[in-house]
C-alpha positions in Angstrom: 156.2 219.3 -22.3 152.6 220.3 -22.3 149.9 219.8 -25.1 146.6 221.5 -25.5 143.4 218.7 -26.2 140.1 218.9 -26.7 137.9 215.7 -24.6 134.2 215.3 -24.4 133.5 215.6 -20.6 130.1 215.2 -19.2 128.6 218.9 -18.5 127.9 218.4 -14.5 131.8 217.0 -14.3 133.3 220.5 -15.8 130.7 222.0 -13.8 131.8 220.8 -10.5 135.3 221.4 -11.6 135.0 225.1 -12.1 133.4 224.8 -9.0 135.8 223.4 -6.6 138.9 224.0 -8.3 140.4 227.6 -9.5 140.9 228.4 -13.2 144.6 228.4 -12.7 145.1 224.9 -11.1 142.5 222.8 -13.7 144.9 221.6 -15.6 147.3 220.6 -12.8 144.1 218.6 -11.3 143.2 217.1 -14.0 146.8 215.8 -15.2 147.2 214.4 -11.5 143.8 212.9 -11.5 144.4 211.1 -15.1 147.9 209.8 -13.9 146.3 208.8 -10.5 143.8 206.7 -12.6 146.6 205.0 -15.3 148.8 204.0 -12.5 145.7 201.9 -11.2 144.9 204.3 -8.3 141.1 204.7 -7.4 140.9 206.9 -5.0 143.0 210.5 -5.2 143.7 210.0 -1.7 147.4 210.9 -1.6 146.4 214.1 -3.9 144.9 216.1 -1.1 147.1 218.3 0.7 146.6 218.1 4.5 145.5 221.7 5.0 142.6 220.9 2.2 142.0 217.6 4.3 141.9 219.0 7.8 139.0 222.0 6.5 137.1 219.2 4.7 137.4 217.0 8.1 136.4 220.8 10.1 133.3 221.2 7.4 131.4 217.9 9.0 129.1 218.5 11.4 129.0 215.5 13.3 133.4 216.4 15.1 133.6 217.6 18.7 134.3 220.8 19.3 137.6 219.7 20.8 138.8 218.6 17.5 137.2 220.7 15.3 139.6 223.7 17.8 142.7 221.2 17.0 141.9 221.4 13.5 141.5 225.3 13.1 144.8 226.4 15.1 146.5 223.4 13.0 145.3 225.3 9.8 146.3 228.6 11.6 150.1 227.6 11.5 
């Protein structure tokens, strides 16, 4: 069962928020990320999917050019 509720969130949180995740999956985010942080978990980790992963590790500069092909035909399939 879901609830709506109403928090007080710090402005540049909500805005990074709307910024890197879509209107329709906020809530989702935010219920995994309050859960990750009850259970004791610090990091979210576990929470990224490994496609999301793999284009964060693709966005760095600093990864050869072998890997950083690896990583795109990986994404690719």
């Amino acid at each position: 069962m879901r609830v709506n509720r109403t928090y007080s969130i710090d402005f540049q949180t909500i805005a990074e928020l709307n910024n890197t995740i879509s209107a329709k999956h906020r809530s989702k985010f935010v219920d995994k990320a309050i859960k990750h942080r009850l259970n004791g978990c610090e990091s979210s980790q576990g929470a990224i999917d490994t496609k999301r992963l793999m284009a964060l590790l693709h966005a760095r500069e600093e990864i050869s050019e072998q890997l950083a092909l690896l990583l795109e035909l990986e994404m690719k399939s």
